[in-house]
C-alpha positions as CSV (number, residue, x, y, z in Angstrom):
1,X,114.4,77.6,111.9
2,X,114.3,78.5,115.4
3,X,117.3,80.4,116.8
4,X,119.2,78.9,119.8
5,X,122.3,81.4,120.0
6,X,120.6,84.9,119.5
7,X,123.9,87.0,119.8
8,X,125.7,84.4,117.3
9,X,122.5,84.3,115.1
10,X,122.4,88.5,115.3
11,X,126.7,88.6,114.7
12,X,127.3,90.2,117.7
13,X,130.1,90.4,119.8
14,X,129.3,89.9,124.0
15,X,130.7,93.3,124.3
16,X,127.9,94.2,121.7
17,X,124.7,92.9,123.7
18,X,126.5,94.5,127.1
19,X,126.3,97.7,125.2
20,X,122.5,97.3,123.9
21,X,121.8,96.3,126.7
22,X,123.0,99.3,128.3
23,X,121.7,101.3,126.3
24,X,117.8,99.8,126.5
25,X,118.5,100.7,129.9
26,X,119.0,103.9,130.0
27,X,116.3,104.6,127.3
28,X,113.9,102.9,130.5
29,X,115.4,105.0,133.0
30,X,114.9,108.4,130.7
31,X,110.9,107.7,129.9
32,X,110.8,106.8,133.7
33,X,112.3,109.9,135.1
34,X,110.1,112.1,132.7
35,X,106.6,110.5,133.6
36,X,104.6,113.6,135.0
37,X,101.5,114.9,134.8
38,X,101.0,115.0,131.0
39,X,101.0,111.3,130.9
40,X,98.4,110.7,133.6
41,X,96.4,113.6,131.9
42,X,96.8,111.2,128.4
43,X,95.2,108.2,130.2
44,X,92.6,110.0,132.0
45,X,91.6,111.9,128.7
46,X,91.5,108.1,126.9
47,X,88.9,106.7,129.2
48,X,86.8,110.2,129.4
49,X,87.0,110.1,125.7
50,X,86.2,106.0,125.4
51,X,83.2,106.2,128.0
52,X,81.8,109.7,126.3
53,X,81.6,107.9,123.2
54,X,80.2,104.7,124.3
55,X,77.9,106.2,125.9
56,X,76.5,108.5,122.8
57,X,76.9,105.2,120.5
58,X,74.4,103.5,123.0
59,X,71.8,107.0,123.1
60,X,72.0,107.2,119.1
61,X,70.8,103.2,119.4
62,X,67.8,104.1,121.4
63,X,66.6,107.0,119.7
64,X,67.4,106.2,115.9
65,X,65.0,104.0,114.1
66,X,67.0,104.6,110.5
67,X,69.0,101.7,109.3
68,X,71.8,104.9,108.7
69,X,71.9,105.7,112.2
70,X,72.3,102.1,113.0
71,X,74.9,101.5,111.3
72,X,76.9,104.5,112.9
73,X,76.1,103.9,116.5
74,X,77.2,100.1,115.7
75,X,80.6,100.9,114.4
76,X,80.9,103.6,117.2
77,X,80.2,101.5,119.6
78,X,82.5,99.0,118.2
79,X,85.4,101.9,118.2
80,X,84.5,102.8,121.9
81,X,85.0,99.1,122.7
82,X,88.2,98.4,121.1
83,X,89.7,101.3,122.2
84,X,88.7,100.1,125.6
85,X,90.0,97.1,124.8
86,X,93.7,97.7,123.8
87,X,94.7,101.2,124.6
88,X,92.9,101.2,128.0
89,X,92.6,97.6,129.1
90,X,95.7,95.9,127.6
91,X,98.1,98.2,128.5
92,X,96.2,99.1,132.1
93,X,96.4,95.6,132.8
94,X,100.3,96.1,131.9
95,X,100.9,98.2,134.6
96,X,101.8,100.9,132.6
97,X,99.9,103.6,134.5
98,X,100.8,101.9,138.2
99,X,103.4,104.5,138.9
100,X,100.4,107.2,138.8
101,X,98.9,105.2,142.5
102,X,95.3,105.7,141.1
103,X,93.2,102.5,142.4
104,X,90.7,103.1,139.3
105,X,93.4,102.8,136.7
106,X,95.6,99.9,138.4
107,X,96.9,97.2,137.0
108,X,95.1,95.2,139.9
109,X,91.8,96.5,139.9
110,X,90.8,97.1,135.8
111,X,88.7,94.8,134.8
112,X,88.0,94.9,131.1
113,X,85.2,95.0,128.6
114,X,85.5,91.5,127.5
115,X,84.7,87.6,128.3
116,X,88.3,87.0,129.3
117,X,88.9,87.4,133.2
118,X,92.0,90.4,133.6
119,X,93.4,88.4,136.3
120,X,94.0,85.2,134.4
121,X,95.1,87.4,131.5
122,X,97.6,88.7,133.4
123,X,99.5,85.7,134.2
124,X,99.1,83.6,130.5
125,X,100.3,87.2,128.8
126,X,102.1,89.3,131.2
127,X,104.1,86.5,132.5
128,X,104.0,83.7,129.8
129,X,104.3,85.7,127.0
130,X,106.3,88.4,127.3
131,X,109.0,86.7,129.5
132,X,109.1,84.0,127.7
133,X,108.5,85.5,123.9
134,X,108.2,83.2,121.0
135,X,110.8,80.5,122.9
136,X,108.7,77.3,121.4
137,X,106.9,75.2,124.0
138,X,107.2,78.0,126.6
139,X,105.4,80.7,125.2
140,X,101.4,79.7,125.3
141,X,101.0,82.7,122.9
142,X,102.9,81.0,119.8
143,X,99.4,80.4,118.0
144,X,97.5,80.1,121.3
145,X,97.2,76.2,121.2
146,X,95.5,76.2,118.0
147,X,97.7,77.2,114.9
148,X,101.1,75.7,114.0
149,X,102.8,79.1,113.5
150,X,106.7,77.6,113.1
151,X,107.8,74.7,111.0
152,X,109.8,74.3,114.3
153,X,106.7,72.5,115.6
154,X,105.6,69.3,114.7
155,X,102.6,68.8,111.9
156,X,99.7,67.1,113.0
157,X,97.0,66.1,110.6
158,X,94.5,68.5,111.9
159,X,96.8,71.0,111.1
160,X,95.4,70.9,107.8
161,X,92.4,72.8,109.2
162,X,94.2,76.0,110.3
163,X,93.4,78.0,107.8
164,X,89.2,77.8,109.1
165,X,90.7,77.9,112.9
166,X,92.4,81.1,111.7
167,X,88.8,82.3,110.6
168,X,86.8,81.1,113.4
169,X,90.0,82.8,116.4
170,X,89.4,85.8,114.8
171,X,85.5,85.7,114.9
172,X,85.2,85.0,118.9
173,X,89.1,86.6,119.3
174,X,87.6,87.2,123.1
175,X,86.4,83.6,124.0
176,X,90.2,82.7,122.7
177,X,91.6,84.7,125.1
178,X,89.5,83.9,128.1
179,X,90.2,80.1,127.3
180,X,93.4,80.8,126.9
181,X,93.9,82.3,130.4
182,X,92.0,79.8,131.7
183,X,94.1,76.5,130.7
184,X,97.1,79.0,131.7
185,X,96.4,79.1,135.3
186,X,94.7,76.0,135.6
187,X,98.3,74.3,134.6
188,X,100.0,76.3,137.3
189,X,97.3,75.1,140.0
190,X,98.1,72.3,142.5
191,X,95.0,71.1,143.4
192,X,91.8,70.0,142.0
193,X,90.5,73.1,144.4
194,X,93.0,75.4,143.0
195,X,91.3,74.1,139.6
196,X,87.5,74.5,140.2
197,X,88.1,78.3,141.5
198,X,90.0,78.9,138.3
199,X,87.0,77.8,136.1
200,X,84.7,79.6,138.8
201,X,86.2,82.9,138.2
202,X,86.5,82.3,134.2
203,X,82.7,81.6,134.2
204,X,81.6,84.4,136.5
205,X,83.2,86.6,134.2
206,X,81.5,85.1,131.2
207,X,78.0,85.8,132.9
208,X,78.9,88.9,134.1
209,X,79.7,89.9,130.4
210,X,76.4,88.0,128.5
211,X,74.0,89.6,131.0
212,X,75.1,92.8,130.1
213,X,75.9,92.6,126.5
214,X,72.7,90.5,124.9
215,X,70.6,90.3,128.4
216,X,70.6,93.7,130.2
217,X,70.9,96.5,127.5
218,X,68.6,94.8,125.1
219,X,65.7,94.7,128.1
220,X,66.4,98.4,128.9
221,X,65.8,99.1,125.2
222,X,62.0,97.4,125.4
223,X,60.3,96.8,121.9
224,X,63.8,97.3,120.2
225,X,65.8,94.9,121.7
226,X,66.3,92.8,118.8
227,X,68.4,96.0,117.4
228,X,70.5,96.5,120.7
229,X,71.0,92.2,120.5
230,X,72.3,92.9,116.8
231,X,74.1,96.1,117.5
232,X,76.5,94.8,120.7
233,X,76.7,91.3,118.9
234,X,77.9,93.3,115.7
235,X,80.1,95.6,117.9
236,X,82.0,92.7,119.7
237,X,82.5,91.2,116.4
238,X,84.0,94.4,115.1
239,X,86.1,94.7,118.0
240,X,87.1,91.0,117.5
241,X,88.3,90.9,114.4
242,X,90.2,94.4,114.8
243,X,92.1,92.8,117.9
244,X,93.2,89.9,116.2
245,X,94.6,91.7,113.0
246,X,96.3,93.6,115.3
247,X,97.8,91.1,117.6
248,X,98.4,89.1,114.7
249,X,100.4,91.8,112.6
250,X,103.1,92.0,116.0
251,X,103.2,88.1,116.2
252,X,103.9,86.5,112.9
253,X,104.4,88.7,109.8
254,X,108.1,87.5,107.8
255,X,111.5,88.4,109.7
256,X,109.6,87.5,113.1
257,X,111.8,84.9,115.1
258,X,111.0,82.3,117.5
259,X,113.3,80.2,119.6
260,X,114.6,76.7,121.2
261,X,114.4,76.7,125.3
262,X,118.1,76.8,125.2
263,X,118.2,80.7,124.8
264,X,116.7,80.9,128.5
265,X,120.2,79.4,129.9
266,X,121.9,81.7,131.7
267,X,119.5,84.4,129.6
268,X,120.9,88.0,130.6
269,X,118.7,90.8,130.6
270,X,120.9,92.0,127.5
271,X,119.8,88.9,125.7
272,X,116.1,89.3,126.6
273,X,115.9,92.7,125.3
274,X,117.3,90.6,121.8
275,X,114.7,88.2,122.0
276,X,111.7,91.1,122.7
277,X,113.4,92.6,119.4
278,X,114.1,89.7,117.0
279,X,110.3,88.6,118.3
280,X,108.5,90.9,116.9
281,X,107.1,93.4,114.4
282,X,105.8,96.9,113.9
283,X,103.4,98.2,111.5
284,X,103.6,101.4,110.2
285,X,101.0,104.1,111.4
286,X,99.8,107.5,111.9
287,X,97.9,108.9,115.0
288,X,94.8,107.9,114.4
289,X,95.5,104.3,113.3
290,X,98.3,104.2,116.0
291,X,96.0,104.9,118.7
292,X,93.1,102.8,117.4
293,X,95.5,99.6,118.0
294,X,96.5,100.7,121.3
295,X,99.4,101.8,120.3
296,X,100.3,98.0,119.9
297,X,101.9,98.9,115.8
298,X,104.7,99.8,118.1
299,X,104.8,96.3,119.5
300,X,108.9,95.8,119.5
301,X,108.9,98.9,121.8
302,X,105.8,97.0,124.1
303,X,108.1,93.6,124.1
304,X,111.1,96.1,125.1
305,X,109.2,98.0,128.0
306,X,105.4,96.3,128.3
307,X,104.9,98.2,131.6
308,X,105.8,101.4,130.1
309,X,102.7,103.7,128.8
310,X,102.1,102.9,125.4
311,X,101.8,106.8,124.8
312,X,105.3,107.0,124.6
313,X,106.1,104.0,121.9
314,X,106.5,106.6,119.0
315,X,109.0,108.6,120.9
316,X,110.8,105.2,122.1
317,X,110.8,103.4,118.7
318,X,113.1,106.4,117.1
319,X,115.7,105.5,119.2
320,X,115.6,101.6,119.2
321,X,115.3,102.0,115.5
322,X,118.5,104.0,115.0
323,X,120.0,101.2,117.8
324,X,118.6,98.7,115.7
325,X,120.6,100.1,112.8
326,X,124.0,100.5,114.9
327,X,123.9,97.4,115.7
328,X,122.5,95.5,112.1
329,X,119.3,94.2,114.2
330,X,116.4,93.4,112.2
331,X,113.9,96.2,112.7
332,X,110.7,94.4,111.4
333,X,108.0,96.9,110.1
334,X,105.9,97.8,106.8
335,X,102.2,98.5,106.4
336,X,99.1,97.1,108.0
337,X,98.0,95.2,104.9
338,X,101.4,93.9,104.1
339,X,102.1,92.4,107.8
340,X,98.6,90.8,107.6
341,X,98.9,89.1,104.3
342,X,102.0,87.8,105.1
343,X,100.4,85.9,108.3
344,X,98.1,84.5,106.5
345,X,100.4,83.4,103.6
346,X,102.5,81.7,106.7
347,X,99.6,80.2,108.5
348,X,98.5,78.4,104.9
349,X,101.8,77.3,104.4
350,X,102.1,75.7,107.8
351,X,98.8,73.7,107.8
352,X,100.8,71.7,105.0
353,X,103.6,69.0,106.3
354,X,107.1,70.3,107.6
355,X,108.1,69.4,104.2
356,X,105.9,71.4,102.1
357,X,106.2,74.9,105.1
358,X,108.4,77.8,104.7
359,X,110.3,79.3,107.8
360,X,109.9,82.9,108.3
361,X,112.0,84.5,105.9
């Protein structure tokens, strides 16, 4: 059930979430004070590293004529792009390299490798997500108008279909989000002007995107465009469905809360960092697998400080897990295949009747 008192639902004491709250603090103010010139060097090497390898994944397209070397420019290319996508242009679009003063790699001025416009992204998930995490009817990211992800929410018949809208998010993850921060800003506009230059900006991104994808790089390749067409169409799929497992895994594995609109009464910052905690889940990871998701298996350290760089999270989570333990917070984590089963085992069980739907355990 959804939670409406978190510090009585977490037995704490209003001295208790002071203190956390205190403490969360000072764990922003430490990773603050120490950003240098390693951390703009990390970034920096990120995007010479994602570009460098784009780039060769595009060159081994044009000059292989092997199925093999297909097959490994494609899934290059679909590494280059994810990496683009979440480690570069989700946390860029954070504002987690702002403090560096770089126009190129500002939170204002990236514009990522996807459908989805950055600028409308920025208000439906900077703003209406993570403010408002997982508090039901606020949140526009609690199964992004399409899945029933709480048996807090009411069952409609055409829930019954979630487990093929489940399927069909995670094929075209990027038109979901662009749609997503489209309706978003269209609700906030307050006129029908306001409206149309919403939809004009979501649709000039769109073209922007096709041309280059399926129109552009398949005419530069001349007689083989049909294997550029299949190789970016495969590598956006790739970089799809990677996205969504790993947004997914954060969101709404077991011990993942959500909460009634009451919790933003007179909400402290104390009891926000409780939310951001209680709201979601890690998955466990090494380097390679933690930077190939953007860092995002640390995503209760990204709810705790989003506009911090995510090349920090490991070094952050240590200490909100030994907090976490202090304290008897839930510290939701296990490993990539566990966390994904276990969304999928809720979202079947939540296409059935309120009745028939388990609550998050």
């Amino acid at each position: 059930m959804a939670i409406r008192d978190i510090a009585d639902y977490a037995n704490l004491t209003d001295a208790d979430v002071d203190a956390i709250g205190a403490e969360l603090d000072g764990i922003r103010r430490e990773v603050e004070q120490s950003l240098g010139a390693d951390d703009a060097a990390y970034i920096r090497h990120v995007i010479a590293f994602q570009r460098t390898l784009d780039l060769g994944a595009r060159l081994l397209l044009a000059a292989t004529t092997s199925r093999a070397g297909w097959l490994v420019g494609t899934a290059a290319l679909a590494y280059a792009k994810s990496v683009e996508n979440m480690e570069i242009g989700h946390n860029v679009s954070h504002g987690q390299w702002d403090w560096m003063n770089d126009p190129e790699i500002h939170s204002n001025t990236w514009e990522w490798d996807m459908v989805a416009s950055s600028a409308q992204w920025r208000y439906s998930h900077n703003y209406r997500h993570h403010v408002f995490s997982n508090v039901l009817g606020v949140d526009d990211d609690l199964g992004f108008g399409v899945l029933r992800v709480s048996s807090d929410q009411p069952w409609k018949p055409e829930h019954v279909l979630q487990p093929l809208r489940n399927v069909l998010l995670a094929l075209i993850f990027e038109w979901g989000i662009a749609r997503h921060g489209y309706h978003s800003e269209r609700e906030r506009s307050d006129s029908k002007e306001a409206q149309r230059s919403v939809g004009q900006v979501m649709f000039a991104k769109i073209r922007r995107q096709v041309a280059k994808d399926y129109l552009l790089w398949p005419v530069l390749s001349g007689r083989r465009w049909r294997r550029i067409l299949a190789a970016n169409a495969s590598a956006n799929l790739l970089r799809n469905l990677w996205t969504y497992v790993v947004i997914f895994c954060g969101h709404f594995p077991d011990g993942v809360q959500q909460f009634e609109p009451a919790v933003l009464e007179n909400e402290t910052r104390a009891h926000w960092y409780l939310r951001q905690m209680l709201g979601a889940a890690n998955f466990r990871a090494g380097r390679v697998l933690a930077f190939s998701s953007g860092n995002l298996c640390y995503q209760i350290e990204h709810h705790l400080f989003p506009d911090l760089p995510s090349n920090r999270y490991a070094e952050i989570s240590g200490m909100v897990r030994g907090l976490c333990a202090r304290y008897g917070i839930a510290y939701t984590t296990g490993s990539l295949p566990r966390q994904y089963l276990q969304t999928l085992r809720t979202n079947f069980r939540l296409a059935l009747p309120g009745g028939l739907a388990l609550p998050h355990e």
